[in-house]
C-alpha positions in Angstrom: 112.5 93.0 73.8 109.5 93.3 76.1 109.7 92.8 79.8 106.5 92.9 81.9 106.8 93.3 85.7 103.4 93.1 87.5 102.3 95.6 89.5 100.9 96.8 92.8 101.4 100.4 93.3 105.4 100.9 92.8 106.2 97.4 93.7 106.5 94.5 92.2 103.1 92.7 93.1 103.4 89.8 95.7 101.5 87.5 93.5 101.3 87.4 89.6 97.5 86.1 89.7 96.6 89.3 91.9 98.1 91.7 90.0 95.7 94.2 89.2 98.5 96.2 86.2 101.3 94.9 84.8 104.1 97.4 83.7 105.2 96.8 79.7 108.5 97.9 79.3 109.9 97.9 75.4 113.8 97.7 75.2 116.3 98.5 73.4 120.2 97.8 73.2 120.4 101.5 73.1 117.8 102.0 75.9 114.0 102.1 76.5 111.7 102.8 73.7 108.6 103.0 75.5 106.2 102.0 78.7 102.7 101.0 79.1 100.7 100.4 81.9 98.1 97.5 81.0 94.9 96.3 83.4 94.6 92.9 85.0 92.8 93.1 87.7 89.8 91.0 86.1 91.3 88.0 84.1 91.7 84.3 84.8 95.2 83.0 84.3 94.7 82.1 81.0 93.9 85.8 80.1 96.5 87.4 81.7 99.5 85.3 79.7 96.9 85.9 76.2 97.3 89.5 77.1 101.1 89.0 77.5 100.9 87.3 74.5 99.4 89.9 72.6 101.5 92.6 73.4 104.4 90.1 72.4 105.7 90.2 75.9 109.0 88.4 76.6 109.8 88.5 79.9 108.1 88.6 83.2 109.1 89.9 86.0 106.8 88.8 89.3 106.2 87.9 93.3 105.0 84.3 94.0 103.4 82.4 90.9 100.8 79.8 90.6 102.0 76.7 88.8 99.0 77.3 85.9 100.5 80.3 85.2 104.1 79.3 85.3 103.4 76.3 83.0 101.3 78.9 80.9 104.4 81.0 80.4 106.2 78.2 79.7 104.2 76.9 77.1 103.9 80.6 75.5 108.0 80.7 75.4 107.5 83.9 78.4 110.5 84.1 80.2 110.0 84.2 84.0 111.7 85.8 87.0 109.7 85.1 90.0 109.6 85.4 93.6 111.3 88.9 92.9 110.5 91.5 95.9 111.0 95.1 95.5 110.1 97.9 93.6 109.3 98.0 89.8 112.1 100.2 88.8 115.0 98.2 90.8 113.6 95.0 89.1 114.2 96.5 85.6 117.4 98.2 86.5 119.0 94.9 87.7 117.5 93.0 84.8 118.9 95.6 82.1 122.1 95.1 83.9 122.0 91.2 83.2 122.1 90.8 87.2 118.0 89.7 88.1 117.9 85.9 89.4 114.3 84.8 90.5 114.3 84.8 94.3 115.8 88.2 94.9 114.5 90.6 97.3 115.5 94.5 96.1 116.0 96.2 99.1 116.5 99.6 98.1 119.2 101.8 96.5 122.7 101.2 98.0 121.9 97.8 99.5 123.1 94.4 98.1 119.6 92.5 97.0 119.3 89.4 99.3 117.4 86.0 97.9 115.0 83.9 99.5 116.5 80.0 100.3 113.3 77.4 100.9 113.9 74.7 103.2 111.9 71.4 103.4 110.0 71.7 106.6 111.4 75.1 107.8 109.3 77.2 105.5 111.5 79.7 103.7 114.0 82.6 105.0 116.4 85.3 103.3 119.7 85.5 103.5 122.8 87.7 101.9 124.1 86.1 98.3 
């Protein structure tokens, strides 16, 4: 299985369509086979799920997503955790666990994650659970 969690420095980027790398992680039961660091910062929405795509991506791990892209992973059977905050490597830890939910914000080794909560005319806020 290959996850992909988009980049901005260590982090997990704030934005999937302003990514400029996305992290290509191939997995294994028995662990991780290999990593690749692939360029974005130049390509529309449509070429960044192609490049997902062609490095037969299956998962994607991101910050806040525009609904093109979103329905473009859809439609390319990409799995996708969004709204995740954090760093790259927390992401992929909790995922390989079985424990990443979209909406989680990763605040650092020892702490519990928290998730956003969206409210109809308040805006959003986090909370614990």
């Amino acid at each position: 299985m290959k996850v992909a969690v988009t980049l901005f420095g260590v982090r997990v980027s704030p934005r999937f369509d302003g990514a400029p790398q996305v992290l290509i992680v191939d997995t294994a039961q028995d662990g991780e086979r290999a990593r690749q660091i692939v360029d974005l910062s130049v390509r529309s929405a449509l070429q960044r799920v192609q490049t997902l795509r062609e490095w037969q991506v299956d998962v994607v791990i991101c910050g806040a997503i525009d609904q093109a892209s979103c329905h473009l992973l859809c439609q390319a059977d990409i799995e996708l955790y969004s709204w995740v905050t954090g760093t790259a490597e927390e992401a992929l830890q909790l995922f390989r666990e079985g424990r990443l939910r979209s909406g989680v914000i990763l605040r650092g080794r020892g702490k519990q994650p928290q998730r956003w909560r969206f409210r109809a005319g308040w805006g959003y806020r986090f909370d614990n659970g």
